[in-house]
C-alpha positions in Angstrom: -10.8 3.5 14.7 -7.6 5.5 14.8 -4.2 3.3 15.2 -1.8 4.9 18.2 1.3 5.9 17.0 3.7 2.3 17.1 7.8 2.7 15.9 6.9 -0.5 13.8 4.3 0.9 12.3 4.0 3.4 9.0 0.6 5.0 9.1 0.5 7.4 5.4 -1.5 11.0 5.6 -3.9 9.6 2.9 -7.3 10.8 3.9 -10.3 8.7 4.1 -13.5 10.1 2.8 -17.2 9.4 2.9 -19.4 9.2 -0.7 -22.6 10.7 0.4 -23.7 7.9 -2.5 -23.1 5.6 0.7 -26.1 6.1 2.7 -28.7 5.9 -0.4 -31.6 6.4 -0.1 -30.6 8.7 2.5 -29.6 12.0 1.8 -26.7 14.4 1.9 -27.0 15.6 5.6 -27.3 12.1 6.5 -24.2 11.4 5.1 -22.4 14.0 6.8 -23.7 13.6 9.9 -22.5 9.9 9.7 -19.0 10.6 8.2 -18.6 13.3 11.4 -19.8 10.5 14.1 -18.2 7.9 12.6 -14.3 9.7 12.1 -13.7 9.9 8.8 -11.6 12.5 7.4 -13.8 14.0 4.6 -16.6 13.4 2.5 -17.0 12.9 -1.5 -20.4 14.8 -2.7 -21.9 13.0 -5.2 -23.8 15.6 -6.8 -27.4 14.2 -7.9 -31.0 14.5 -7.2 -30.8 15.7 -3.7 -31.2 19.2 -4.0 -28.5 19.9 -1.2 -25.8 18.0 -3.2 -25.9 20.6 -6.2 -26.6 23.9 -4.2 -22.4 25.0 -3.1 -24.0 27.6 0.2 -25.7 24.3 2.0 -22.9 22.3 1.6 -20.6 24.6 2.9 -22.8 25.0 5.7 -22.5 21.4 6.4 -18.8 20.7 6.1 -18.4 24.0 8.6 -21.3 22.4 11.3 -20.3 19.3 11.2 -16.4 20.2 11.3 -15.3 17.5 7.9 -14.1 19.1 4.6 -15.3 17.7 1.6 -12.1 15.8 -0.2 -14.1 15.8 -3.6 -17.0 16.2 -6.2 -18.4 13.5 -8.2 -19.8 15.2 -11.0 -23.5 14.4 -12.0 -22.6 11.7 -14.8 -25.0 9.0 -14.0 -28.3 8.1 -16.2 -30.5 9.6 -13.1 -28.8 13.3 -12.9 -28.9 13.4 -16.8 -30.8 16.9 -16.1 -28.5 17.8 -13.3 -26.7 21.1 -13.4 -28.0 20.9 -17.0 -28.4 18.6 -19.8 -25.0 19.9 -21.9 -22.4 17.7 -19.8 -19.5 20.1 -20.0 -21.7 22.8 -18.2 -21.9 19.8 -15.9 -18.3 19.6 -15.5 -17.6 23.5 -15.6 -20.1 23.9 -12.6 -18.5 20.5 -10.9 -14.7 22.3 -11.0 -16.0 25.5 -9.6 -17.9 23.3 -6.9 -14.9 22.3 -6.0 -12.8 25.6 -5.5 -15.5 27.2 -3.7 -15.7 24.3 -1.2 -11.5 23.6 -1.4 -12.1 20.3 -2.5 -8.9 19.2 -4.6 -10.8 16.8 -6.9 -13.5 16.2 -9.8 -14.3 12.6 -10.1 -15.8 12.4 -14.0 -17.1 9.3 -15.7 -16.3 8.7 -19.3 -19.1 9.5 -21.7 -22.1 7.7 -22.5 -21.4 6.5 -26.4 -25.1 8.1 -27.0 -23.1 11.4 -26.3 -21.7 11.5 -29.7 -20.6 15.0 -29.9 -19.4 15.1 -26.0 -17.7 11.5 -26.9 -15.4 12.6 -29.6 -14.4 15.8 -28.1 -13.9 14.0 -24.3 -10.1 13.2 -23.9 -8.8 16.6 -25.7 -11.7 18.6 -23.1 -10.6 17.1 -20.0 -6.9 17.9 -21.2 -7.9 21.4 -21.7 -10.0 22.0 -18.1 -6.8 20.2 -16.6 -4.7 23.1 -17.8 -7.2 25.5 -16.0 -7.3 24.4 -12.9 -5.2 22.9 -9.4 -8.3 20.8 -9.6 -8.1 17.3 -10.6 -10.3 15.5 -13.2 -9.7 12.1 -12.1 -11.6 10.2 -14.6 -13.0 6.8 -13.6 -12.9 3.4 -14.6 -16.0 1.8 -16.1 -17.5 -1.6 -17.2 -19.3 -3.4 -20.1 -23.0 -3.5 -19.6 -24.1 -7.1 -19.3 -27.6 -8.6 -19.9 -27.7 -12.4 -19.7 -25.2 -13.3 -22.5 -24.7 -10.2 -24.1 -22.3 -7.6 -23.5 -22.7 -3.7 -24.6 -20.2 -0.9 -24.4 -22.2 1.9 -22.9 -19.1 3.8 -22.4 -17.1 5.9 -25.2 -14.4 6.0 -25.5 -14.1 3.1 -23.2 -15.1 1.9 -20.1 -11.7 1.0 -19.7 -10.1 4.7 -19.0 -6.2 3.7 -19.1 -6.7 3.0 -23.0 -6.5 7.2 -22.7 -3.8 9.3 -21.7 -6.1 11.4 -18.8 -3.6 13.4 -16.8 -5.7 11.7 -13.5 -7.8 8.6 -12.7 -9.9 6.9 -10.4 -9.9 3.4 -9.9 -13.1 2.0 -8.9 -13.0 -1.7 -7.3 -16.4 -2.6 -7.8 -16.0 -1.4 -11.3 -12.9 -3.7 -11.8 -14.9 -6.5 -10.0 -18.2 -5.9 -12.9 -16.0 -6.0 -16.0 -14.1 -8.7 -14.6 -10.5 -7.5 -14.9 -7.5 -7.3 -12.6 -7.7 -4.8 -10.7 -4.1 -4.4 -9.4 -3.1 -4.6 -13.2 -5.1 -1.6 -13.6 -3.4 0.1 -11.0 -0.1 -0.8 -12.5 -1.5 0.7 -15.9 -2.6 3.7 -14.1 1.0 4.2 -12.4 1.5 7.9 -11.1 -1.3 9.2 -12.6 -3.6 7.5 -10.1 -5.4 10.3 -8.0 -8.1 9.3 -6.6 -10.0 6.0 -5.3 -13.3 4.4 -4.7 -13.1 1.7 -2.0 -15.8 -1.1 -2.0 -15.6 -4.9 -2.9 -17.3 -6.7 -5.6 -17.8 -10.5 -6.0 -17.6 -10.6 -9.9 -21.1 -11.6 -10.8 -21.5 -8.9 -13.2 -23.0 -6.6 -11.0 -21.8 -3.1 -9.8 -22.5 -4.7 -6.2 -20.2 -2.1 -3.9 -20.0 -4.1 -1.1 -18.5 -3.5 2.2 -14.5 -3.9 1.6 -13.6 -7.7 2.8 -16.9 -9.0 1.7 -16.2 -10.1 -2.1 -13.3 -10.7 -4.2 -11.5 -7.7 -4.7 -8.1 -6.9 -3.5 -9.3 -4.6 -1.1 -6.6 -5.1 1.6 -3.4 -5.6 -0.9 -4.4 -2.0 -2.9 -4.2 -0.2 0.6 -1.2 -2.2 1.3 0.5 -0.7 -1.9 -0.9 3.0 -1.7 0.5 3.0 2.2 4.0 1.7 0.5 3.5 4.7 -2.6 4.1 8.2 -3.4 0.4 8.0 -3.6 -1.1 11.3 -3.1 -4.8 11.8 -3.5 -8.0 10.0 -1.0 -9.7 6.9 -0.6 -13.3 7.5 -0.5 -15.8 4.5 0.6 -18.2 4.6 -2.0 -20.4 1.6 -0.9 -24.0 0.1 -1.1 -25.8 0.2 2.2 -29.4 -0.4 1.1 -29.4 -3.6 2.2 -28.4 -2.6 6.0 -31.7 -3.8 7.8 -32.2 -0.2 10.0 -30.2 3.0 10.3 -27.8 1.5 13.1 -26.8 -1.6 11.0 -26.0 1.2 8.3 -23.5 3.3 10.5 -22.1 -0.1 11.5 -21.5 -1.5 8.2 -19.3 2.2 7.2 -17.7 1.7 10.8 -16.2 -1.4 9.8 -15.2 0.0 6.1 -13.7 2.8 7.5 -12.1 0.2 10.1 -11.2 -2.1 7.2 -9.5 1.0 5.9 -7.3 2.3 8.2 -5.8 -1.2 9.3 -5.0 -1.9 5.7 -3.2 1.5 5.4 -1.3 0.6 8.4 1.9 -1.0 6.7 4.8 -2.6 8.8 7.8 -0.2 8.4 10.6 -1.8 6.2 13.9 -2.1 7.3 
C-alpha cells in the first residue's frame, strides 16, 4: 500500500525494509522475492545458515534482479550461526561491516555479547566504539531480554541485555524484545534519544516469549512508535522482522507481511501540524 500524496498529510522518507528472518524456514531468495512483490523498500539480510545470506556475489545478484537494495546486515550473533563467518565474533563483525559497503547497505545490526563470551564481553563497548570510528557504517547495537524458564530469570546477555545502560554511538530497538523483558518500550526510546538508528518492527504480547508477531496483534506500541519516528529527526529504517511460521501456506504468509507493511506505512502517515 502506498498513500497518494494528501496536503493534510506528512508522509517521512523513512524506508521500510524486509528481514529475510521473516519468511523462516524459507530462505533468502524467498525473502526477496516477497519484499519485491509485495513493495517494500529494502530488505535486512540476516546473515545465518542459509548459505546465500553469508556469500556478498549472490546477494548482490539478488538485490540487482529483483530491483530492492538491501537497507542492512544483521550480523550472525544468534546461538544457531555460532560458526558463521567464523567462531571469533569480531571476525564476525569485521566481515558483517564490509558486507555492508560492498552491497551499500548503511547499517550493521549487532547483538550484545553472550556473557559465555568473556573475553569478547569485556572488550564489547570500547570495540564497537573503535569499528564506529572506521566506518560511515552504523553498528546499531540491539536491545535484548532476560532469559526466562518458569520462575527463574538468567542474564544471557553481557554487558546487558538492556543496551542503553552503554554509551553505543547507535541502537536498535527491538519491540518484541521490549515486549519479552517486559519494559516500556517508548521509555526505551526516550533513553535511546538521537542515537536511535535503526528498528525492528513486530508486536509482542508479554508472555515472556520473543513471539514477533504481526504489528497490531499484541501489546506493543506499534502504531504510537511510528507515530513519533514520522514526527522525528529520525533517520535510519524500519525493518519488519516478524514470525511467519505459523502462516498456514505460502499465500497466508505474503498476506500476513502485506498487512505489516500496510500497518506500517499508515502509521508513518502523520497528520501535518499546524
Amino acid at each position: 500500500m502506498v498513500l497518494p500524496p494528501h496536503p493534510a498529510l506528512h508522509v517521512p522518507d523513512t524506508k521500510i525494509a524486509l528481514s529475510t528472518a521473516s519468511v523462516y524456514p524459507a530462505n533468502t531468495v524467498t525473502a526477496f522475492e516477497l519484499a519485491s512483490r509485495l513493495g517494500y523498500d529494502g530488505v535486512e539480510v540476516m546473515v545465518w545458515n542459509d548459505p546465500i545470506s553469508q556469500d556478498i556475489e549472490a546477494l548482490r545478484r539478488l538485490s540487482d534482479a529483483h530491483r530492492i537494495p538491501i537497507l542492512a546486515v544483521h550480523a550472525p550473533c544468534l546461538l544457531i550461526t555460532q560458526r558463521v563467518w567464523s567462531t571469533d565474533p569480531w571476525t564476525k563483525l569485521v566481515r558483517a561491516r564490509a558486507a555492508a559497503e560492498k552491497l551499500g547497505a548503511d547499517t550493521v545490526v549487532v547483538h550484545p555479547p553472550f556473557r559465555w563470551q568473556r573475553q569478547y564481553a569485556r572488550d564489547f563497548v570500547r570495540g564497537i566504539a573503535r569499528m564506529a570510528g572506521e566506518t560511515h557504517v552504523r553498528f546499531a547495537v540491539e536491545n535484548m531480554y532476560p532469559w526466562r524458564y518458569r520462575d527463574r530469570e538468567m542474564l544471557a546477555y553481557a554487558p546487558g541485555w538492556d543496551v542503553t545502560d552503554e554509551e553505543y554511538r547507535h541502537f536498535t530497538i527491538d519491540l518484541s524484545h521490549a515486549a519479552t523483558s517486559r519494559i516500556d518500550a517508548l521509555a526505551m526510546v526516550d533513553r535511546m534519544d538521537g542515537r536511535l538508528a535503526h528498528v525492528h518492527l513486530a508486536d509482542g504480547s508479554g508472555s515472556g516469549k520473543d513471539e514477533h508477531l504481526i504489528p497490531g496483534r499484541g501489546k506493543q506500541p506499534c502504531a504510537e512508535l511510528l507515530e513519533r519516528l514520522a514526527r522525528s529527526s529520525f533517520d535510519g529504517h524500519v525493518v519488519l522482522e516478524v514470525n511467519t511460521r505459523r502462516s498456514g501456506s505460502p499465500a497466508e504468509r505474503e498476506a500476513d507481511l502485506a498487512e505489516a507493511l500496510a500497518f506500517t506505512r499508515l502509521h508513518l502517515a502523520t497528520p501535518h501540524r499546524r
